[in-house]
N, CA, C and O atoms as CSV, one atom per row, in Angstrom:
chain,resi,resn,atom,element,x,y,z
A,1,UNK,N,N,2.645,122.988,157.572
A,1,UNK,CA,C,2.604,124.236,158.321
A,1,UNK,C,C,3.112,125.366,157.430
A,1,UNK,O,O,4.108,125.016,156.797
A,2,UNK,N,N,2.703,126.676,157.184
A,2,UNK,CA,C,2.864,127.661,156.375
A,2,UNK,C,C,3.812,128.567,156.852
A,2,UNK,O,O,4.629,129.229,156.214
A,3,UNK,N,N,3.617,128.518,157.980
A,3,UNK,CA,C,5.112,129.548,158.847
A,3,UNK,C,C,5.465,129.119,160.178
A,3,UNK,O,O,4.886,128.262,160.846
A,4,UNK,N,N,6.678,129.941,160.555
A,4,UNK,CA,C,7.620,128.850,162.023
A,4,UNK,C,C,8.299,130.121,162.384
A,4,UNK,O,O,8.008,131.162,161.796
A,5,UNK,N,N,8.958,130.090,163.080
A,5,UNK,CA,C,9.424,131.216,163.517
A,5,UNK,C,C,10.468,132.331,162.939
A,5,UNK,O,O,10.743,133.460,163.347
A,6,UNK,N,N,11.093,131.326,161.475
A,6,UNK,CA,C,11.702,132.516,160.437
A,6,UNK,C,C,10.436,133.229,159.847
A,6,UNK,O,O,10.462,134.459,159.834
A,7,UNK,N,N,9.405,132.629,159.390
A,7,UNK,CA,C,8.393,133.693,158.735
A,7,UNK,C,C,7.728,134.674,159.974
A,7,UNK,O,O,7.752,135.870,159.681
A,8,UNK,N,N,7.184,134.378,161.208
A,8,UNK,CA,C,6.790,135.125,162.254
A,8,UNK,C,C,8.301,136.583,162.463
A,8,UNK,O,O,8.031,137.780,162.377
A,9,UNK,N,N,9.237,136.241,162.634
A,9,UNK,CA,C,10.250,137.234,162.771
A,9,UNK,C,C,10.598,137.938,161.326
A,9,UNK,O,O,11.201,138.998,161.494
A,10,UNK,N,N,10.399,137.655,160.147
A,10,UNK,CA,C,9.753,138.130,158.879
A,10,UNK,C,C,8.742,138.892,159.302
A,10,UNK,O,O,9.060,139.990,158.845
A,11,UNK,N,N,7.907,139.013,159.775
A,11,UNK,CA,C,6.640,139.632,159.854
A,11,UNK,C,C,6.776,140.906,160.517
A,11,UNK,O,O,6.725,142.037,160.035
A,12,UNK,N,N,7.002,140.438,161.989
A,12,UNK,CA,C,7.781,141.619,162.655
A,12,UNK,C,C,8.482,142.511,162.759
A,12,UNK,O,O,8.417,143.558,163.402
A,13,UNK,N,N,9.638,141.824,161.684
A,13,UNK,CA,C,10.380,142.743,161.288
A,13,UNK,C,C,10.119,143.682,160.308
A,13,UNK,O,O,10.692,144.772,160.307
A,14,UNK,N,N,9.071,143.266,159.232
A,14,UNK,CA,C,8.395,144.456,158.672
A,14,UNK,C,C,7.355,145.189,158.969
A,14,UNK,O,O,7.398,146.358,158.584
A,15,UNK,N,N,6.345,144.803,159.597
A,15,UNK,CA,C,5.522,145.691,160.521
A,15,UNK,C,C,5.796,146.520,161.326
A,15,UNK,O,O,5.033,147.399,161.727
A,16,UNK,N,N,7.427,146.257,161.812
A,16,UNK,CA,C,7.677,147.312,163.139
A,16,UNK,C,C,8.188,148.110,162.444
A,16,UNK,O,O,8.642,148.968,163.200
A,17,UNK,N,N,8.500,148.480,160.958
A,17,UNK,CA,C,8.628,149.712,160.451
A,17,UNK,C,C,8.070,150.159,159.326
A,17,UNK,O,O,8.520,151.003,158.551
A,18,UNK,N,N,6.739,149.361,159.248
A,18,UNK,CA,C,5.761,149.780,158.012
A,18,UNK,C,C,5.115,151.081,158.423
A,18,UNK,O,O,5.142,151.576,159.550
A,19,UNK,N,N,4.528,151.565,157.337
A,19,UNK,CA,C,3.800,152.922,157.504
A,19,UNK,C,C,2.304,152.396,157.548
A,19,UNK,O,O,1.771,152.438,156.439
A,20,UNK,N,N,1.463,151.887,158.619
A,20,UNK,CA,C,0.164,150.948,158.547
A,20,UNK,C,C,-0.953,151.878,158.502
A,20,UNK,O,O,-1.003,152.326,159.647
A,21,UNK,N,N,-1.806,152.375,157.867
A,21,UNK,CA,C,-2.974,152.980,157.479
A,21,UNK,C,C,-3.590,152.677,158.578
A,21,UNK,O,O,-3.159,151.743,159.254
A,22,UNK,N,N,-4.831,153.470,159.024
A,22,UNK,CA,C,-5.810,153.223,160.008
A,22,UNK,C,C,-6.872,151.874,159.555
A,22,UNK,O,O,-7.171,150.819,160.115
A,23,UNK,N,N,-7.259,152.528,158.221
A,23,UNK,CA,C,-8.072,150.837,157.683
A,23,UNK,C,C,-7.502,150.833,156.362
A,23,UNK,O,O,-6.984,151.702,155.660
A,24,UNK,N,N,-7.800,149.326,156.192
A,24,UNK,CA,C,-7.655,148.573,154.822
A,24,UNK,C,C,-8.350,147.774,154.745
A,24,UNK,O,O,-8.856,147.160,155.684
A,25,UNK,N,N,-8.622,147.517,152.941
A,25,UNK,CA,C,-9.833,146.410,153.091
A,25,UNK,C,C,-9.047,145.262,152.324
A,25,UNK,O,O,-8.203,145.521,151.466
A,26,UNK,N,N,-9.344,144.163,152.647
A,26,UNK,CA,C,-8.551,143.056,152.016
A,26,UNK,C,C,-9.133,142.386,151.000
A,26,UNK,O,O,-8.463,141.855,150.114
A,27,UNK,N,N,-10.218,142.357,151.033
A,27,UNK,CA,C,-11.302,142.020,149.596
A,27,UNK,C,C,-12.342,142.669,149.617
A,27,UNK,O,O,-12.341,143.702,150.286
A,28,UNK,N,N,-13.593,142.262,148.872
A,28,UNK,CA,C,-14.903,142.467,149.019
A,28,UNK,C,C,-15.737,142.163,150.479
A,28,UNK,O,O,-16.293,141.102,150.762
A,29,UNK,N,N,-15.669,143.376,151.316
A,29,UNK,CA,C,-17.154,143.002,152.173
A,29,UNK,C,C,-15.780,143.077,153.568
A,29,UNK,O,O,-16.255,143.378,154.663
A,30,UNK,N,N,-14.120,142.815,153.556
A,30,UNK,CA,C,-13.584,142.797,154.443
A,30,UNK,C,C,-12.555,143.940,154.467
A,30,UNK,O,O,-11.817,144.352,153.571
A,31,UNK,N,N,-12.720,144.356,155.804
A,31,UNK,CA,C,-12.124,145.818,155.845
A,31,UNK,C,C,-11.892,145.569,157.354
A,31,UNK,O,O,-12.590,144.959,158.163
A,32,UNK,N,N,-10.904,146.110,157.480
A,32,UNK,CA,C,-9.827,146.239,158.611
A,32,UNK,C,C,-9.828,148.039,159.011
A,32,UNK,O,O,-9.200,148.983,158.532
A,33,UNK,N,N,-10.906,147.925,160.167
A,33,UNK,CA,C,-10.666,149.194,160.945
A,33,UNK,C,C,-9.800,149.800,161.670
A,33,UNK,O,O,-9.821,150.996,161.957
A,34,UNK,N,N,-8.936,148.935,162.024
A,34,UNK,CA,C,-7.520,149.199,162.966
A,34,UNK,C,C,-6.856,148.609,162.665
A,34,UNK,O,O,-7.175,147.466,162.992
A,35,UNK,N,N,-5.618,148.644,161.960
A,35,UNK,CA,C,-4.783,148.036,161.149
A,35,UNK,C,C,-3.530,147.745,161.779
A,35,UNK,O,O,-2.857,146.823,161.318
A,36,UNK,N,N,-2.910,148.733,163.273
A,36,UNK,CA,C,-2.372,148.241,163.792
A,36,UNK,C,C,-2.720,147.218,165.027
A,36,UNK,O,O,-1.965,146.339,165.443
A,37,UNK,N,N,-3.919,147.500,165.478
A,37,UNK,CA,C,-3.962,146.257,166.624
A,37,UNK,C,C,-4.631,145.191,165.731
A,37,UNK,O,O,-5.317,144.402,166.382
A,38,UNK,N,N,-4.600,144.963,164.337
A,38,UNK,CA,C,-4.561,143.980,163.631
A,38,UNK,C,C,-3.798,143.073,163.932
A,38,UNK,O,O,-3.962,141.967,164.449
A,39,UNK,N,N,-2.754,143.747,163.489
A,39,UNK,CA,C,-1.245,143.829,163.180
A,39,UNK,C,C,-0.839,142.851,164.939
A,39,UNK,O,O,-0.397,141.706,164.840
A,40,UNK,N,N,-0.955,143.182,165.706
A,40,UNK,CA,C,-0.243,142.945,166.918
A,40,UNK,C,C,-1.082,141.874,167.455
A,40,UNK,O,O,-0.702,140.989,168.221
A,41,UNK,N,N,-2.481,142.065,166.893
A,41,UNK,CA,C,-2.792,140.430,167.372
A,41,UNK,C,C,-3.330,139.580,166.793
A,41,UNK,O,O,-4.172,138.769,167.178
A,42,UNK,N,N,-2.748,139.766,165.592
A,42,UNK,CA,C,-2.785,138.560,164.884
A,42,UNK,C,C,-0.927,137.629,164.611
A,42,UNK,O,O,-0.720,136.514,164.133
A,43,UNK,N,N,0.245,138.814,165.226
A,43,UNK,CA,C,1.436,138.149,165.551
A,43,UNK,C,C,1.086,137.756,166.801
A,43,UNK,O,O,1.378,136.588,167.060
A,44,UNK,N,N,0.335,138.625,167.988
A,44,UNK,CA,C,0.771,137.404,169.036
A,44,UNK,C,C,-0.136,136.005,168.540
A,44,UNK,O,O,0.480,134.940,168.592
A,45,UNK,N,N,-1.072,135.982,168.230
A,45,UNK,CA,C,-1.898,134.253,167.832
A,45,UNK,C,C,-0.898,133.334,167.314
A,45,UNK,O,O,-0.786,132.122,167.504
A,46,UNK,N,N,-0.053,134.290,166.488
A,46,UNK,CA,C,0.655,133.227,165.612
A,46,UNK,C,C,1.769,132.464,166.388
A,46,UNK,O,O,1.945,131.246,166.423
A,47,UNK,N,N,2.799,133.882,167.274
A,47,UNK,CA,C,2.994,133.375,168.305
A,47,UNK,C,C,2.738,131.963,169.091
A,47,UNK,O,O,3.269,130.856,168.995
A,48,UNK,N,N,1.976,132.345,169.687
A,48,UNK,CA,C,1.198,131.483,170.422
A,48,UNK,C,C,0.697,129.976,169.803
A,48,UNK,O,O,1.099,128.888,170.217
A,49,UNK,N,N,0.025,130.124,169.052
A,49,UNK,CA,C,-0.544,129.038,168.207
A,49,UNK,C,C,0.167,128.126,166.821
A,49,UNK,O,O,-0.259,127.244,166.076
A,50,UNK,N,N,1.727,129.026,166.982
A,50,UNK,CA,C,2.311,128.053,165.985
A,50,UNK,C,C,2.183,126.862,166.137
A,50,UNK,O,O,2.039,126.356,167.250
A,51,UNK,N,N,2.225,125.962,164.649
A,51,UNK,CA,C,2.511,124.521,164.705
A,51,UNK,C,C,0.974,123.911,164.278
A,51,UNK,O,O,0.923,122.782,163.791
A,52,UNK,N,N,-0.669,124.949,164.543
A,52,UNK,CA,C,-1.846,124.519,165.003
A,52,UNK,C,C,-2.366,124.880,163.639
A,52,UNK,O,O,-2.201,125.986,163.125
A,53,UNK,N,N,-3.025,123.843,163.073
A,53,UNK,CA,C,-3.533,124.392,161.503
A,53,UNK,C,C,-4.455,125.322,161.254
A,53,UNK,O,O,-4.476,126.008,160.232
A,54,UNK,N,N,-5.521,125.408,162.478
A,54,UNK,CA,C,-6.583,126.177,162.169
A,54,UNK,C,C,-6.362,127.675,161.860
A,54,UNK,O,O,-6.892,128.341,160.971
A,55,UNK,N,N,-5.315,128.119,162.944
A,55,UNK,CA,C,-4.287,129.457,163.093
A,55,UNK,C,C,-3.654,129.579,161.948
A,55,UNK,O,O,-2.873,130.527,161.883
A,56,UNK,N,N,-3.771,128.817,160.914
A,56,UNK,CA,C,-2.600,129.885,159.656
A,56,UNK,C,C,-3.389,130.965,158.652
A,56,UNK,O,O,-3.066,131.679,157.703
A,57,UNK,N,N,-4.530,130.693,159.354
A,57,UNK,CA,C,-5.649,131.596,158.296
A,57,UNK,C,C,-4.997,132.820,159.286
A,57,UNK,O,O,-5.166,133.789,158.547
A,58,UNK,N,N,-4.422,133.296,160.388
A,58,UNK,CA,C,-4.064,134.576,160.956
A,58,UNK,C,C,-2.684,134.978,159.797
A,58,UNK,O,O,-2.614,136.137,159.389
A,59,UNK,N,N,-1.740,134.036,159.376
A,59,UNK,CA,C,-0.737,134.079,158.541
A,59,UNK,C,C,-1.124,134.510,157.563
A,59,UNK,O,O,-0.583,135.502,157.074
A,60,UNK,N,N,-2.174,133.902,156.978
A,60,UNK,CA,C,-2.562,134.510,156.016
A,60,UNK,C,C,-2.830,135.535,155.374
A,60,UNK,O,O,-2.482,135.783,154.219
A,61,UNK,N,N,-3.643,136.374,156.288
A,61,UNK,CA,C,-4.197,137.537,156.490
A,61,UNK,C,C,-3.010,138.387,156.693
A,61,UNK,O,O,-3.308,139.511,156.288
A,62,UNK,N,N,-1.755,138.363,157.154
A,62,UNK,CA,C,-1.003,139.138,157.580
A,62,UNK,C,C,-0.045,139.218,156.055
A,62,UNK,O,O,0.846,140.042,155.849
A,63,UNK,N,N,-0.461,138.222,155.162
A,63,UNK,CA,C,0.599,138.267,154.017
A,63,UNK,C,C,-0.329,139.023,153.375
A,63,UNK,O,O,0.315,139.946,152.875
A,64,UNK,N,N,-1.944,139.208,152.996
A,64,UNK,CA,C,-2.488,139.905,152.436
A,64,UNK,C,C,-2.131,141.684,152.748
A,64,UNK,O,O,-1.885,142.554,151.912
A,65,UNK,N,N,-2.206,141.792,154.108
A,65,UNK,CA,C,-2.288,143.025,154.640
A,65,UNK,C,C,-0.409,143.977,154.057
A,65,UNK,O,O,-0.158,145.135,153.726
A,66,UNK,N,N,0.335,142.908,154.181
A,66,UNK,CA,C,1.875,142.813,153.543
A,66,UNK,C,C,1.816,143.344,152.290
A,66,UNK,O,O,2.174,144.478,151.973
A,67,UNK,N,N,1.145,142.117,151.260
A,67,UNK,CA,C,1.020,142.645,149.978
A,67,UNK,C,C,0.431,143.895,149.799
A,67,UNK,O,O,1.114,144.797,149.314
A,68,UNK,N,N,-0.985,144.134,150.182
A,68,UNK,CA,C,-1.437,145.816,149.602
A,68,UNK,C,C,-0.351,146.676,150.044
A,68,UNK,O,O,-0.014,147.569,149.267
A,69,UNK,N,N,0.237,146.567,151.119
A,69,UNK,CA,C,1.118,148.083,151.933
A,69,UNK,C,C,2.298,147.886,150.662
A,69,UNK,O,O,2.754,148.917,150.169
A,70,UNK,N,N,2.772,146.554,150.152
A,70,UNK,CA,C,4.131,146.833,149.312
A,70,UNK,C,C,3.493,146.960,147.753
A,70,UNK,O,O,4.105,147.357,146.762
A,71,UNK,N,N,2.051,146.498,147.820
A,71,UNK,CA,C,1.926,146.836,146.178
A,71,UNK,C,C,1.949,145.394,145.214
A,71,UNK,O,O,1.697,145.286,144.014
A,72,UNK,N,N,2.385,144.239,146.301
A,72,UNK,CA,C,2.826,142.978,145.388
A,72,UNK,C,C,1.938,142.416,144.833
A,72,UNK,O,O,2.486,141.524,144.185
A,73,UNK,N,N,0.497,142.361,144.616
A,73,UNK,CA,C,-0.447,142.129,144.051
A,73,UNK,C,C,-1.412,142.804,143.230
A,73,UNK,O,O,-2.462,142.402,142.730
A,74,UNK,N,N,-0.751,144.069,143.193
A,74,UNK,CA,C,-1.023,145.066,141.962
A,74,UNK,C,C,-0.697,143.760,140.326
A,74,UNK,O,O,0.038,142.807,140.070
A,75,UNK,N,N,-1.729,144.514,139.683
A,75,UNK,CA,C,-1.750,144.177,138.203
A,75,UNK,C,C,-2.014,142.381,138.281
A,75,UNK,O,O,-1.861,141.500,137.436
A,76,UNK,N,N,-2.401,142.364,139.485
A,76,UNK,CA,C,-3.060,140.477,139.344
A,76,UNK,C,C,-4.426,140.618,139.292
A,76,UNK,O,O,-5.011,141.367,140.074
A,77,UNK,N,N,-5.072,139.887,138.337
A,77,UNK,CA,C,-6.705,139.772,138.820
A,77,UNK,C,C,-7.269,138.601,139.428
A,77,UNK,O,O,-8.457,138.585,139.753
C-alpha cells in the first residue's frame, strides 16, 4: 500500500494552504481543468478507498500535482 493515513493527512495538510492554479497539466495529453475540485476529490477517494490497490493511482496523481506546485521535479527528464 503506498499511503495510510499519515500520507492522506500529509496531503491535506498541504493543499489546505497551497496556492492551486485553475489548470495544470501533468504530462503530455493530461491537463487538469479544475485543480481544486481535483484536489478534494481525489482526497475524499483516498479517504474512502484506503487499503484498495486500484485507488493509489488517485495518490499518485496527487504527488504529481504536489511536485509541479513545489518545483520537485524540475531539472529531471
Amino acid at each position: 500500500m503506498k499511503y495510510a493515513d499519515k500520507e492522506i493527512q500529509e496531503m491535506e495538510e498541504f493543499f489546505k494552504t497551497a496556492d492551486l492554479p485553475t489548470t495544470i497539466e501533468l504530462g503530455p495529453g493530461s491537463v487538469i481543468t479544475n485543480v481544486p475540485a481535483f484536489v478534494y476529490s481525489h482526497l475524499q477517494i483516498m479517504k474512502l478507498r484506503k487499503g484498495v490497490g486500484i485507488f493509489e493511482v488517485f495518490y499518485d496523481r496527487l504527488v504529481i500535482v504536489k511536485e509541479k506546485l513545489t518545483g520537485a521535479n524540475q531539472g529531471v527528464s
